[in-house]
C-alpha positions in Angstrom: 0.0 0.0 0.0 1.4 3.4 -0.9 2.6 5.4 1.9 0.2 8.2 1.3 -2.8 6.2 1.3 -1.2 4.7 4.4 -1.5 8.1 6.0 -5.0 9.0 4.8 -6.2 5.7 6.4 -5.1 6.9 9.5 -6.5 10.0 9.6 -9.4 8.2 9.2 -9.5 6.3 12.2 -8.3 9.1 14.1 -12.0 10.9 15.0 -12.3 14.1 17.1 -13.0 13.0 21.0 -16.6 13.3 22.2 -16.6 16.5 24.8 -17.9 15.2 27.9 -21.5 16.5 29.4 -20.3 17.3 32.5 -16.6 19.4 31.7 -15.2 19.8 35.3 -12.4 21.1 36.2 -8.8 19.5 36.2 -7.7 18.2 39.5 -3.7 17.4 38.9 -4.5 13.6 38.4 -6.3 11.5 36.0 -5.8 7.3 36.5 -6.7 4.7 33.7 -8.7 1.9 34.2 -5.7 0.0 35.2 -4.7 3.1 37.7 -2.3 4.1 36.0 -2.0 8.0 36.2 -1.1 10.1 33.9 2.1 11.5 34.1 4.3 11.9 30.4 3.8 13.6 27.3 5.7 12.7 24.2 5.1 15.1 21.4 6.3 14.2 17.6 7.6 17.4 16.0 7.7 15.9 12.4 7.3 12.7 10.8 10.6 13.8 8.6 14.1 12.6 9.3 17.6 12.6 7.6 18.1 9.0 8.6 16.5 5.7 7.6 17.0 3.4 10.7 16.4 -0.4 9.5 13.5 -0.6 13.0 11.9 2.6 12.3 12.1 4.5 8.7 13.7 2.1 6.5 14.3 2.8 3.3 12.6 0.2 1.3 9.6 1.8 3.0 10.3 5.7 3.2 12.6 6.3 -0.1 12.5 9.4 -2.0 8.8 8.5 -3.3 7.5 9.2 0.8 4.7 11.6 1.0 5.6 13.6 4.2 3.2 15.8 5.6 2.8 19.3 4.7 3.7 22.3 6.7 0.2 23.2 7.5 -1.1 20.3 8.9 1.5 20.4 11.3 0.7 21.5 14.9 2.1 24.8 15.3 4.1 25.8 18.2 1.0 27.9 19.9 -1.3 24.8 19.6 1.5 22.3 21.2 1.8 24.8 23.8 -2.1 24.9 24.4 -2.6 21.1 24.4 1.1 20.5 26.6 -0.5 23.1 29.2 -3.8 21.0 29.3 -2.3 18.3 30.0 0.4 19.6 32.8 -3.3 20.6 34.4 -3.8 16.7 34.6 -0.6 15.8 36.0 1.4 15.7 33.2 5.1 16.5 35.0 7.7 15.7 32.0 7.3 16.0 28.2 9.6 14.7 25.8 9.8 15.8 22.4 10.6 13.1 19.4 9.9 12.8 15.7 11.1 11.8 13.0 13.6 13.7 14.0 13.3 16.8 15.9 16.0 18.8 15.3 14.4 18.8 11.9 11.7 20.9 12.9 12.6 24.7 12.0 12.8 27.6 15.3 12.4 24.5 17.4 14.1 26.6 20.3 11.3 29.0 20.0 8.9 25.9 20.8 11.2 24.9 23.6 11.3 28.5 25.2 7.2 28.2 25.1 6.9 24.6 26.5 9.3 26.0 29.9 6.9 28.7 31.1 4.6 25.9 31.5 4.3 25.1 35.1 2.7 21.5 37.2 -0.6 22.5 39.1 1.5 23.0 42.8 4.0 25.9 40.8 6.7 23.7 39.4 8.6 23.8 36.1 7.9 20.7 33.4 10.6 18.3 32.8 11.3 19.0 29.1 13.8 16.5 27.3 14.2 15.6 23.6 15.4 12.5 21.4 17.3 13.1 18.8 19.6 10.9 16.6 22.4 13.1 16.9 23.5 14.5 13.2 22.2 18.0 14.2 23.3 18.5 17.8 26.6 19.8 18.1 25.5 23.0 16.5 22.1 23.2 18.6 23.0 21.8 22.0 23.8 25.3 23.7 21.0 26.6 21.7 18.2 24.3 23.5 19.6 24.6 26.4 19.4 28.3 26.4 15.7 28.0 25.9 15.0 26.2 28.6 15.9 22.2 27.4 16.7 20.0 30.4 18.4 16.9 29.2 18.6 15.1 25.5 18.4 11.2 24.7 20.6 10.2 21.7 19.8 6.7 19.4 23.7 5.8 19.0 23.1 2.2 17.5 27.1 1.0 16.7 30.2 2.1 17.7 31.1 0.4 14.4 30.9 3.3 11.3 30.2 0.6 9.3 27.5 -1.1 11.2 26.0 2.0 12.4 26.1 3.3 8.6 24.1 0.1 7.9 21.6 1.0 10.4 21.3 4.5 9.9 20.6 3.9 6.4 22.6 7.3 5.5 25.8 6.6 5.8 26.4 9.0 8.8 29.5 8.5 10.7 29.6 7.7 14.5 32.1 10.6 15.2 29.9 13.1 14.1 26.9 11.6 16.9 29.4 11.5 19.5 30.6 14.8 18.9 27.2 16.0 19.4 26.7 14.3 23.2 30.5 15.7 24.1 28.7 19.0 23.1 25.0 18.1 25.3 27.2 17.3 28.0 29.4 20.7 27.7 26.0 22.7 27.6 24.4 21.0 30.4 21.7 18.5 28.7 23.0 15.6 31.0 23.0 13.7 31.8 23.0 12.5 28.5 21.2 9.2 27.8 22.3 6.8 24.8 19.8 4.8 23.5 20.9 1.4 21.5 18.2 -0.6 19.6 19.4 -4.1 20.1 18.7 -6.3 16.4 20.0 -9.8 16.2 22.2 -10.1 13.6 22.7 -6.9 13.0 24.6 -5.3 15.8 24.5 -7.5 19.0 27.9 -8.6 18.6 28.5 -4.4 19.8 26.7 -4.8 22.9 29.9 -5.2 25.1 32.2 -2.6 23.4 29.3 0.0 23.6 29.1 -0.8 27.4 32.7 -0.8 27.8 33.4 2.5 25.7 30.3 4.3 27.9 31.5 2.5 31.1 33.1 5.3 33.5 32.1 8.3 31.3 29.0 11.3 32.4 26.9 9.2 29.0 24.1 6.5 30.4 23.8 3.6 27.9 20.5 1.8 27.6 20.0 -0.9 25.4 16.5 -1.6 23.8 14.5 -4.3 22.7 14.4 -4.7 19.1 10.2 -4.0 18.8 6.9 -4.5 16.6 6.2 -0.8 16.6 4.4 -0.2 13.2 4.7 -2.4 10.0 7.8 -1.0 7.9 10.2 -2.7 9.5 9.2 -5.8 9.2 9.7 -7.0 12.8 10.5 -10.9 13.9 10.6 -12.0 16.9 13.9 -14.5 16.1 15.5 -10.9 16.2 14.9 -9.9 19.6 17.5 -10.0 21.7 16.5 -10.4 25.4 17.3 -8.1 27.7 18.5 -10.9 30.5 21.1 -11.8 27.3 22.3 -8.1 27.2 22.8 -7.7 30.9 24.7 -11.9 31.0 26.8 -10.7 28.0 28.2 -7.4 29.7 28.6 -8.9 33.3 30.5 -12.0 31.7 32.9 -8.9 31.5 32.3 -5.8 33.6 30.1 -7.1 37.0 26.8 -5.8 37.5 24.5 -5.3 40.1 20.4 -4.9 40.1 19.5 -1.5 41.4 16.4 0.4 41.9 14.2 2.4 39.4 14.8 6.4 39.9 11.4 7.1 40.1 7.8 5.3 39.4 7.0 4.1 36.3 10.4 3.8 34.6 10.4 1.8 31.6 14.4 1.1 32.2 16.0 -1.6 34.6 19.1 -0.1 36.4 22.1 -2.1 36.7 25.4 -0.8 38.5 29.2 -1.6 37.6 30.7 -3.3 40.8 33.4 -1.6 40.6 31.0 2.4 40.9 32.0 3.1 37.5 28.8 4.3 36.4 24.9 2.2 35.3 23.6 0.5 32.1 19.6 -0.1 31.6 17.6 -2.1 29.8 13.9 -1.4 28.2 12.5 -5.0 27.5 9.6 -3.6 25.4 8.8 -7.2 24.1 10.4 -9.9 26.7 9.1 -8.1 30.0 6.1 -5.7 29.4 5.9 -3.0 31.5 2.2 -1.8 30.4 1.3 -1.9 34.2 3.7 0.7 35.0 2.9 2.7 31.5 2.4 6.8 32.4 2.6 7.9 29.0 0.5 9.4 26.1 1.7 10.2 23.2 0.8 13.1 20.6 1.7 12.9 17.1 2.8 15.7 14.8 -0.8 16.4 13.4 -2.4 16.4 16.9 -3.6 13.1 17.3 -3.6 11.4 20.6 -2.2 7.8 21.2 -2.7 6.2 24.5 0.0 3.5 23.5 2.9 3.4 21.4 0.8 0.1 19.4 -2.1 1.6 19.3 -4.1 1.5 15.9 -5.9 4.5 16.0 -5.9 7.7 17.6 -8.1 10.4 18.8 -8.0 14.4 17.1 -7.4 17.4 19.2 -6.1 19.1 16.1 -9.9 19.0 15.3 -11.2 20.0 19.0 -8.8 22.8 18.7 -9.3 24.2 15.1 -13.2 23.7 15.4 -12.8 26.4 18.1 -12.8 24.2 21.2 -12.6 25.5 24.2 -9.9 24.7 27.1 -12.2 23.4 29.3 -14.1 21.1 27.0 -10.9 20.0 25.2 -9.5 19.1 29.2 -12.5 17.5 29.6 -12.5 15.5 26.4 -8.7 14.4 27.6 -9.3 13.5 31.0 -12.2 10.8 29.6 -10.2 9.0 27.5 -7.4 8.4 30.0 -10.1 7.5 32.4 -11.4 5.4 29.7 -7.4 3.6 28.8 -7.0 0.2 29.0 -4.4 -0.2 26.3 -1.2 -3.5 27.5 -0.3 -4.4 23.9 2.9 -5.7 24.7 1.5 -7.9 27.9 -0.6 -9.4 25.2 1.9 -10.2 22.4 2.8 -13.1 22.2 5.2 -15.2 19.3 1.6 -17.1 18.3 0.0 -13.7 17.4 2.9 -12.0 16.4 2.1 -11.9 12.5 -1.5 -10.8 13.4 -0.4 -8.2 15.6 2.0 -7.1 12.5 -0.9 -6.4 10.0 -3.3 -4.8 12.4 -2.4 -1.3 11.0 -0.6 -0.2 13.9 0.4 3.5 14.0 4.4 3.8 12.8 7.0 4.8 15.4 8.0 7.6 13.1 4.4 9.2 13.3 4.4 9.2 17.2 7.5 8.9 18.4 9.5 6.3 20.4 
């Protein structure tokens, strides 16, 4: 199916959100039918991006024939503002901005410099972080943190240029991403988080250099999961490589001990080097779901609202807002479907439903973020 009818039948599925009879007012926490509260806000910028990562945009799916999305049905920078500030009245206390890539997105800084004024309902400032892949950040890092960025997440997949070159799908070199953390760090983004999707085949055999390049430096590796988000990528299960794996493979070399999640609802599992030189994690999106625990919404770059990251279909605030919506019935709209979640995708996968799970239209990773 072309990729632009891909898009149209999504924005079919996607209907505006009912506005509740009785509107209320926010109270600084909303829980799910599971009571699960909610708590994070990822916002996709763009569903462009100057890689073509083999588990998110490869190119056999997004060559030069992709229809991206035009400029104007984009969220603009006033309406993220308006939803983020919605949501922050619910309880929302972190938001974290993705794409495609985000960097991409032009006068992003302005954005950023919006998105800090925003405060939690007792006075405090939003945590605001970003995921980026890296290629643009050496020559934005001071700038985002001038307007008010706390802390960045890069996707550093190889240490190897010519595996990571494979991955990419660009041939972008690894110097140039690593460049671009020593530059997060200088400005103050840290600490900087590396993210490494873990394929079988493809670039496990870098699972202990990465750890033991990282080991002792201000950078936290995490290693992900290799996941079934979306279609294009063609996910199989015979690729993932479990997360207990990762964590055997590294400690066969550099001890680790278990330690405690930093705060509630932390998709990561904290290990510890022995020896106090520093933490790996481990996000096992498909061997250990952690839907129970899941905090997040998600809010793609059109204004559609995703309760999970598998989710087929979506819900339009773009259409509450541009319909001339109020806040109070567009708060109330949100606060019933959270009320109304009951999404655990990944605690129902399993390797018998895996192909059916692959061809239920589920919402691309590039469209909503990771």
């Amino acid at each position: 199916m072309p990729e632009k009818r891909i898009l149209m039948v999504h924005h079919k599925l996607n209907a505006a959100p009912a506005i509740p009879a009785a509107l209320g007012a926010p109270t600084g926490y909303v829980a799910d039918t599971h009571a699960r509260p909610l708590q994070e806000l990822r916002i996709s910028l763009t569903d462009r991006c100057n890689f073509r990562c083999v588990y998110c945009m490869p190119e056999e799916s997004f060559g030069n024939d992709r229809v991206f999305l035009p400029q104007t049905s984009l969220l603009n920078f006033e309406e993220i503002t308006r939803i983020a500030r919605i949501f922050a009245a619910h309880g929302v206390q972190k938001i974290r901005l993705t794409g495609g890539e985000p960097l991409l997105r032009k006068h992003i800084e302005n954005l950023i410099g919006m998105l800090a004024q925003l405060k939690t309902p007792d006075g405090r400032d939003l945590e605001l972080t970003l995921t980026t892949n890296g290629s643009l950040l050496a020559r934005k890092a001071q700038s985002l943190k001038d307007a008010g960025l706390d802390r960045i997440t890069v996707s550093l997949d190889s240490l190897d240029d010519a595996v990571f070159k494979r991955m990419n799908g660009v041939d972008f070199p690894v110097a140039d991403v690593l460049h671009g953390m020593e530059a997060a760090h200088a400005a103050g983004l840290g600490p900087v988080k590396v993210n490494m999707v873990v394929k079988g085949g493809m670039n496990d055999h870098e699972i202990v250099p990465m750890a033991r390049h990282f080991k002792g430096s201000p950078f936290i590796l995490r290693f992900i999961e290799y996941m079934d988000a979306g279609v294009s990528n063609n996910w199989k299960m015979d690729e993932v490589v479990p997360s207990s794996e990762v964590v055997r493979r590294i400690a066969a070399h550099m001890p680790l001990e278990s330690i405690e999640a930093s705060h509630a609802g932390e998709t990561a599992e904290r290990w510890r080097y022995l020896d106090g030189s520093g933490e790996i994690g481990v996000i096992s999106s498909v061997t250990q779901a952690f839907c129970r625990d899941c905090v997040r919404a998600r809010l793609s770059t059109v204004g559609v609202l995703y309760t999970c990251l598998f989710a087929a279909s979506g819900h339009d605030l773009r259409a509450l807002m541009r319909s001339g919506k109020t806040d109070q019935e567009i708060s109330a709209a949100v606060a019933h479907l959270w009320r109304s979640r009951a999404d655990r995708y990944s605690e129902l996968r399993s390797a018998k439903t895996k192909d059916e799970n692959r061809t239920a239209g589920k919402i691309e990773m590039s469209y909503i973020g990771g």
